[in-house]
N, C-alpha and C positions, 0 to 999 in steps of 0.2 A: 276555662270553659270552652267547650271547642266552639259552640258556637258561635262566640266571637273571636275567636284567634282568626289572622291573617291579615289581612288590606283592610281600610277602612271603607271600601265600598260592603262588605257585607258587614259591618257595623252598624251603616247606615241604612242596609236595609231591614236588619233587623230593631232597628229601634222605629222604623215604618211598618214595619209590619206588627210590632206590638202597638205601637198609636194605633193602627187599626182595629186592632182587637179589642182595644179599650174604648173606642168611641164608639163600637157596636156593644158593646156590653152595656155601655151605661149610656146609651140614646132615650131609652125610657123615661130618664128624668127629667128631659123637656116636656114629654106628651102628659106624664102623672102629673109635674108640677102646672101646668095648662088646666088638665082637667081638675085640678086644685084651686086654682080659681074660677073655674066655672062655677064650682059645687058652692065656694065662697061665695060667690057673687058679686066680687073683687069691681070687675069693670061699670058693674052698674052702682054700686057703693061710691065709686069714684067719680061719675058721669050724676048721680045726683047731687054731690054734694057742691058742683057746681063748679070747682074751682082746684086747682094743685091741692093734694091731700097728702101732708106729713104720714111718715108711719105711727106716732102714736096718737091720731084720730082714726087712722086704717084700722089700727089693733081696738082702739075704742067701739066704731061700731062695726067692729065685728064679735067682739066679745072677748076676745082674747087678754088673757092673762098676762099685767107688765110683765113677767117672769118669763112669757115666752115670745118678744118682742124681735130676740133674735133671729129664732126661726120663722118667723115672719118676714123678716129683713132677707135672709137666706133666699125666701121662696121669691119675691118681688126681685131679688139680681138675679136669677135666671131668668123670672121671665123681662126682666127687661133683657138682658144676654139675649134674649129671643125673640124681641122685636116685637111685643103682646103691652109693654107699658115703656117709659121715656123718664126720664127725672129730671126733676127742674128745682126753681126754688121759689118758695112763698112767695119770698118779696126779693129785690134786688139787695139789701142789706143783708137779708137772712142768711147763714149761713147751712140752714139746716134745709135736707133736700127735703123735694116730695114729688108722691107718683101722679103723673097725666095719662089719661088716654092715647094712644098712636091709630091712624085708621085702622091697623089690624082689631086694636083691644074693643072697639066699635060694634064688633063683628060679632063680640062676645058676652053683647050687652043683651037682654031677654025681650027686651023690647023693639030694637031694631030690627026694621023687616027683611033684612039678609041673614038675619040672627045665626051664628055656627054653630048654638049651644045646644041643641037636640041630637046634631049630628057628631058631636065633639063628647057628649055622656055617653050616646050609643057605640060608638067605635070603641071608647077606653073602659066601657064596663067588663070587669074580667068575667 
């Protein structure tokens, strides 16, 4: 391929230059999975239930089907990857995590009077 033949300086730009190209393509999946939990209503789910919330109390009240427990799991490690929720554990013996709020995830609560959730539907509605 010529595009890589030669020195390794343009090797290394071109595998910069496609990381770029990739993390612009798929930057969307922060903002969609974000406005994924709004629409869920993930932070306030969490903020009532008072305390660190396992995923399968998450997936209970939110209705979700055991079967798709994964994609649930999927969608909570990006947004923790994004700074919107934290993981911790029940108890100190427990081995099984669960999700916290972070002051960002606060923000995204319906109630809160800095609330970002009007403005967070409106921007991502297509």
């Amino acid at each position: 391929m010529e595009l890589i033949k030669g020195d390794e300086t343009n090797l290394d730009e071109l595998l910069k230059a496609q990381a770029h190209v990739w993390n612009h393509t798929f930057r969307f999946i922060s903002s969609m999975s974000l406005k994924c939990a709004v629409e869920l209503q993930i932070p306030d789910i969490i903020h009532n239930h008072g305390q660190a919330m396992n995923l399968s109390d998450l997936a209970l009240a939110l209705g979700i089907h055991h079967s798709k427990l994964h994609c649930l799991h999927r969608l909570m490690r990006i947004l923790i990857h994004s700074g919107f929720f934290a993981e911790s554990k029940t108890n100190p013996t427990d081995q099984q995590k669960a999700y916290v709020l972070t002051p960002v995830s606060h923000l995204l609560r319906k109630d809160h009077p800095l609330s970002s959730t009007p403005f967070i539907l409106g921007m991502l509605d297509p």
